[in-house]
N, C-alpha and C positions, 0 to 999 in steps of 0.2 A: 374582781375578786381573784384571789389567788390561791394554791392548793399546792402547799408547799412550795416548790419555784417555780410551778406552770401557771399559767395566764386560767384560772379557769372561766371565769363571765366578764360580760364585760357589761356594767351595769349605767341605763342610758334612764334618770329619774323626770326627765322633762316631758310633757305630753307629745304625742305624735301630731305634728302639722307635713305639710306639703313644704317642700323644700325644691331649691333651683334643678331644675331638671337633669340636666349634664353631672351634678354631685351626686341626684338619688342614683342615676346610673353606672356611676363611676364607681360608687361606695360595692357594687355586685359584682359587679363587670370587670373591675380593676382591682380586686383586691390584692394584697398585696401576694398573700399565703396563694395564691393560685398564680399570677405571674412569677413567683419565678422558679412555677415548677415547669416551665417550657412556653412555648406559641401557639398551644391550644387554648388560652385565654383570648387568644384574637378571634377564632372563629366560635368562640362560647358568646364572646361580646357580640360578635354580628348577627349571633340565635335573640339575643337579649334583646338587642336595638329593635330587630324584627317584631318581635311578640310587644314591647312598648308602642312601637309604633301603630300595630295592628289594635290594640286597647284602649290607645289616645291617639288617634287620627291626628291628630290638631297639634302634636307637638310637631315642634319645627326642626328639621334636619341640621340646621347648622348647632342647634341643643345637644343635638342625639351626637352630632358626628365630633364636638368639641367635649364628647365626655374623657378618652384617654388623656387630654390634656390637662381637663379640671382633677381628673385622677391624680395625674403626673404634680399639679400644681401644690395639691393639699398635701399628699405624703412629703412631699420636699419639705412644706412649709410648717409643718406638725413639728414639733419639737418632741411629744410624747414617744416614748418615757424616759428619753435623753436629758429631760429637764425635773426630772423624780430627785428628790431629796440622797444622796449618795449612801449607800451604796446600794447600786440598783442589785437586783435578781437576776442572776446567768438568764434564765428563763427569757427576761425584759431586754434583755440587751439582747440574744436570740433577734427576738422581736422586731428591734429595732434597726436592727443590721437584715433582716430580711426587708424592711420597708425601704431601706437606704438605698438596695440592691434592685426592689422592685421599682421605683423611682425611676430610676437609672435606666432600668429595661425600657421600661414605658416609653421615657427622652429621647432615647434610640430608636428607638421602634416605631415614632410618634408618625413621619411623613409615611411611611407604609402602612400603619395601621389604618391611618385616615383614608387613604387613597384604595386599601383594599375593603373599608366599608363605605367607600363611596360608591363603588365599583357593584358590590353584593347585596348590599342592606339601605335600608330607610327609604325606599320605596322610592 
């Protein structure tokens, strides 16, 4: 939904199931709008992985620890809203170019990320 040229909801009409693990994590943990306001997304993610792991014992660390790359995977692979009928919304293009951006960071950032929640988190 939108509110003038701002994004304002983002409206999800399917019922809630359980979804692959490493994506529910990555959809929180990686968001786009909070990577690339700096690398306090990395130790927000390793509070995240912690409190998951502490709730679900039973998930498996290589789930938890392959979340910044299913993150990194899906924004790359999203085409939304770059694939929106022309002429998109400053607002959307915004959008779009922070996801491209956070993408980006994630790919960079990917061996360190892993290696310092290997290092801190998932028990």
């Amino acid at each position: 939904m939108l509110q003038g040229d701002s994004v304002a909801a983002v409206i999800d009409f399917q019922p809630p199931r359980p979804g692959f693990v490493a994506w529910e994590i990555a959809r929180i943990g990686c968001d786009p709008r909070t990577v690339i306001l700096g690398d306090q997304w990395i130790d927000g993610l390793g509070i995240l992985l912690d409190a998951y792991h502490d709730e679900h014992p039973a998930a498996r660390p290589e789930d938890l620890l392959s979340a910044v790359a299913v993150g990194c995977a899906h924004t790359l692979g999203s085409t939304f809203p770059l694939a929106e009928p022309p002429p998109i919304p400053a607002s959307l293009e915004l959008y779009a170019r922070a996801r491209h951006q956070a993408a980006l960071t994630m790919l960079d950032r990917l061996p360190d990320v892993q290696e310092r929640l290997r290092q801190g988190s998932t028990h």
